[in-house]
C-alpha atoms as a printed R data frame, in Angstrom:
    type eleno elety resid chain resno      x       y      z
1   ATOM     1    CA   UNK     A     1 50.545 273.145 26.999
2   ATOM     2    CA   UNK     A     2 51.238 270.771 23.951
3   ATOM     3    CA   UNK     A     3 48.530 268.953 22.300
4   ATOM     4    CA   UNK     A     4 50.364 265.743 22.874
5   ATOM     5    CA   UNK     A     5 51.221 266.150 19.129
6   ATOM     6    CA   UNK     A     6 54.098 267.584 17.042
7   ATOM     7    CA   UNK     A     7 56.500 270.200 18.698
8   ATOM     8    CA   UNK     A     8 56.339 272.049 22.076
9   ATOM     9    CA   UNK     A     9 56.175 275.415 21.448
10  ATOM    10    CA   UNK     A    10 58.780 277.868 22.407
11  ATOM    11    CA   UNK     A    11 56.352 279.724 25.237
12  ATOM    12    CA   UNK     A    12 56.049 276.466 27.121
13  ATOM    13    CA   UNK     A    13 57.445 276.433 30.677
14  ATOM    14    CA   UNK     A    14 59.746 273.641 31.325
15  ATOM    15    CA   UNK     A    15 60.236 272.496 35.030
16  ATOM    16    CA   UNK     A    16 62.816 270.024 36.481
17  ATOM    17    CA   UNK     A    17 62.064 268.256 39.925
18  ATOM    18    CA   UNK     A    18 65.444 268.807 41.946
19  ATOM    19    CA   UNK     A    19 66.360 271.960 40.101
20  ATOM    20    CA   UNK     A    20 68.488 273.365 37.659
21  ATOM    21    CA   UNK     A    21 72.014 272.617 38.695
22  ATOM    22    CA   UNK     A    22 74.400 270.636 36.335
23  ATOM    23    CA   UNK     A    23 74.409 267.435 38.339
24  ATOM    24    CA   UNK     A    24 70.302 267.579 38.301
25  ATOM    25    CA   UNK     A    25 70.255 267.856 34.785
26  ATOM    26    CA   UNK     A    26 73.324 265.236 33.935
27  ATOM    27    CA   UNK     A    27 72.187 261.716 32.327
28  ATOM    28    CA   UNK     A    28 71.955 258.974 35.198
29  ATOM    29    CA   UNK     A    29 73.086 256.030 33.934
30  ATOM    30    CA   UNK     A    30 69.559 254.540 33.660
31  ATOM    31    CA   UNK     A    31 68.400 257.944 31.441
32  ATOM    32    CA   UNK     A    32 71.705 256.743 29.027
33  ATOM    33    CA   UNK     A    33 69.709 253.742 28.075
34  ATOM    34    CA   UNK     A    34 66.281 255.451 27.056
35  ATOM    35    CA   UNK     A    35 65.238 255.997 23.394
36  ATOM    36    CA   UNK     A    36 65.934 258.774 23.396
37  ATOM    37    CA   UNK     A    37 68.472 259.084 25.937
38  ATOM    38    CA   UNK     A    38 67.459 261.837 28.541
39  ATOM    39    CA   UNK     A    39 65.823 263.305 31.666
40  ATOM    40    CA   UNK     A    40 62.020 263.684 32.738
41  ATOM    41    CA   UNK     A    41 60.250 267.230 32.888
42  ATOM    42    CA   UNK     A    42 57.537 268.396 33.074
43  ATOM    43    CA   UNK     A    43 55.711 271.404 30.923
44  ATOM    44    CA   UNK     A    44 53.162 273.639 31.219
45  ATOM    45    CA   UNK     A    45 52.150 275.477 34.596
46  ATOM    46    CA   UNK     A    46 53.578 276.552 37.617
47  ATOM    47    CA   UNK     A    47 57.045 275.286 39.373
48  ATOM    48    CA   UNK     A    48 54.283 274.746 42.767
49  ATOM    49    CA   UNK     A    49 52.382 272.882 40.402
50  ATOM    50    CA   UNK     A    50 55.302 270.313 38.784
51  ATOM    51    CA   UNK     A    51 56.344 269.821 42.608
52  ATOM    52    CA   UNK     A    52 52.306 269.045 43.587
53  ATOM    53    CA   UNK     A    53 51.631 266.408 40.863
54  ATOM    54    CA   UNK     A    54 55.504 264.854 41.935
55  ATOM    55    CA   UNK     A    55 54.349 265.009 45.060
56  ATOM    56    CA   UNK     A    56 51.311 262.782 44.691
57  ATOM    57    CA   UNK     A    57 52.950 259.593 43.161
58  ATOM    58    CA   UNK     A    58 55.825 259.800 45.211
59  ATOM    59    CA   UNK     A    59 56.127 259.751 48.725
60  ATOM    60    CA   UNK     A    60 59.391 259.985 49.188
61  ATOM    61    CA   UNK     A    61 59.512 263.488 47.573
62  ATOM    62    CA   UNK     A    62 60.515 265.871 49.504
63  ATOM    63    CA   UNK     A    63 57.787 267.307 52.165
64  ATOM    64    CA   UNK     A    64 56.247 270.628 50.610
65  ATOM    65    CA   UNK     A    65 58.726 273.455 51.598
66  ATOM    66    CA   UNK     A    66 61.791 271.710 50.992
67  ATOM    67    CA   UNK     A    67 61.441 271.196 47.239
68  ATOM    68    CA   UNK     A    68 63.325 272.736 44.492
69  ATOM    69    CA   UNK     A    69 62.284 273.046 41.316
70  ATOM    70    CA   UNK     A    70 64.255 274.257 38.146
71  ATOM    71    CA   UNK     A    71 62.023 275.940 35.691
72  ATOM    72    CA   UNK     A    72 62.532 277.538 32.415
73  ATOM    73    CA   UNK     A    73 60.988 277.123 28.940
74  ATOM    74    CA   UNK     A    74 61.444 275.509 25.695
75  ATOM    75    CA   UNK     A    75 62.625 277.833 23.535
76  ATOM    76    CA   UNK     A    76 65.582 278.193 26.266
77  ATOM    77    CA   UNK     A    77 66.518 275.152 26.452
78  ATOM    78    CA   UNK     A    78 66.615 275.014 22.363
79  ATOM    79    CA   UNK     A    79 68.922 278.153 22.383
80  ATOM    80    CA   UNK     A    80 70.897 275.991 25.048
81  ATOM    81    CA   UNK     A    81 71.660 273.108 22.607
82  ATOM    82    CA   UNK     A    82 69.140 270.851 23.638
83  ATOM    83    CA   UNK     A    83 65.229 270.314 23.393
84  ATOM    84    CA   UNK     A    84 62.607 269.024 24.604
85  ATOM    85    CA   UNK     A    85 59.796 266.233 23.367
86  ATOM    86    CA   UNK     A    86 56.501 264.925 24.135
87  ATOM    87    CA   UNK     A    87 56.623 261.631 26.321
88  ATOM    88    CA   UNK     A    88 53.148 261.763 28.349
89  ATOM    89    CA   UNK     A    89 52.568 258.792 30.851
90  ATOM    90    CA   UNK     A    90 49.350 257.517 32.316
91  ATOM    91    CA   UNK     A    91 50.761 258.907 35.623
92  ATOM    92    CA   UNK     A    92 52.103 261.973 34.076
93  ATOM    93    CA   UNK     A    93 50.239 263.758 31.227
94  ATOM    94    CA   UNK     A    94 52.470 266.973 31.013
95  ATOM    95    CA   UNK     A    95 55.690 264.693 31.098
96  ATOM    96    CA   UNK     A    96 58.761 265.319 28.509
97  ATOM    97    CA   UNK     A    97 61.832 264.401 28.044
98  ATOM    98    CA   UNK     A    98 64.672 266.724 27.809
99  ATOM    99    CA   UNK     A    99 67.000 265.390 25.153
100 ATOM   100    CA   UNK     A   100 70.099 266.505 23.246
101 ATOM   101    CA   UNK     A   101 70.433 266.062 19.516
102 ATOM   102    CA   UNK     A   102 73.868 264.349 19.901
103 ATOM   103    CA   UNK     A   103 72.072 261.565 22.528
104 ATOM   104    CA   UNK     A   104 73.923 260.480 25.541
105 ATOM   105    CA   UNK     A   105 77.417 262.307 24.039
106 ATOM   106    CA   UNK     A   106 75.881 265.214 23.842
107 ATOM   107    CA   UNK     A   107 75.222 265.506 27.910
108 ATOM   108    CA   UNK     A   108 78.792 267.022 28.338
109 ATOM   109    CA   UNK     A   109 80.021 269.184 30.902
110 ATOM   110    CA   UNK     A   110 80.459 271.899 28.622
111 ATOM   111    CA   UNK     A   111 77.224 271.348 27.722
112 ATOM   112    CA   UNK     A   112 75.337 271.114 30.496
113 ATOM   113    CA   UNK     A   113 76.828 274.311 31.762
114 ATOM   114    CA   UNK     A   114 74.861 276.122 28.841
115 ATOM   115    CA   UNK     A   115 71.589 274.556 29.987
116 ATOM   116    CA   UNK     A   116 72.392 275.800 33.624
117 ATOM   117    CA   UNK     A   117 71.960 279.165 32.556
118 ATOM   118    CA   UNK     A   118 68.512 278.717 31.205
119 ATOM   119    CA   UNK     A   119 67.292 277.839 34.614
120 ATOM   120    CA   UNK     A   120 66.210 279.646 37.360
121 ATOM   121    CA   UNK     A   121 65.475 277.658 40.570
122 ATOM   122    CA   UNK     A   122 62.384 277.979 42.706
123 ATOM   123    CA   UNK     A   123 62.893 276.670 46.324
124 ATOM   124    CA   UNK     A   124 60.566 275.727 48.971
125 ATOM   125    CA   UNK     A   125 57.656 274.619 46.999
């Protein structure tokens, strides 16, 4: 896990609540308007683990077993075009942000379907 400081390594795992799929991982228009523009993850762990802590704050998660999770690491999603930075939250300590160097442009289909593929989805967590 990252210090909090500096860069996330490479070796990190990288997990998105809702899995991998291109509409998961597409800007909502309230992630558009974020400095910089992109979507929450979380590093470091397990995909059980990302589901657990998402679990506590929010009850209307899905009940364990019917989660999906999207995992993958940081190095992949760098080689996908894309990367990842620190953005812990009282709530969250292990939160980032999954961001594109281009900002909101650069969330493009074509894109996007390059980050797929660095994905692998875990289900009923």
């Amino acid at each position: 896990m990252s210090n909090g400081v500096g860069i996330i390594p490479d070796d990190v795992p990288i997990h998105r609540i809702g899995g991998g799929s291109a509409a998961n991982l597409a800007l909502k228009p309230l992630e558009k308007t974020l400095v910089p523009p992109g979507i929450s993850t979380f590093q470091g762990g397990t995909p059980a683990e990302a589901a657990e802590v998402m679990r506590r704050q929010y009850r209307r998660m899905a009940p364990r077993g019917q989660t999906v999770v999207g995992t993958t690491t940081a190095g992949q999603i760098r080689e996908a075009g894309f990367d990842v930075i620190m953005h812990a939250t009282s709530r969250f300590p292990q939160h980032v942000r999954l961001i594109h160097p281009g900002g909101a442009d650069g969330f493009t289909d074509e894109n996007l379907e390059r980050l797929v593929l660095a994905f692998e989805d875990h289900t009923g967590l």
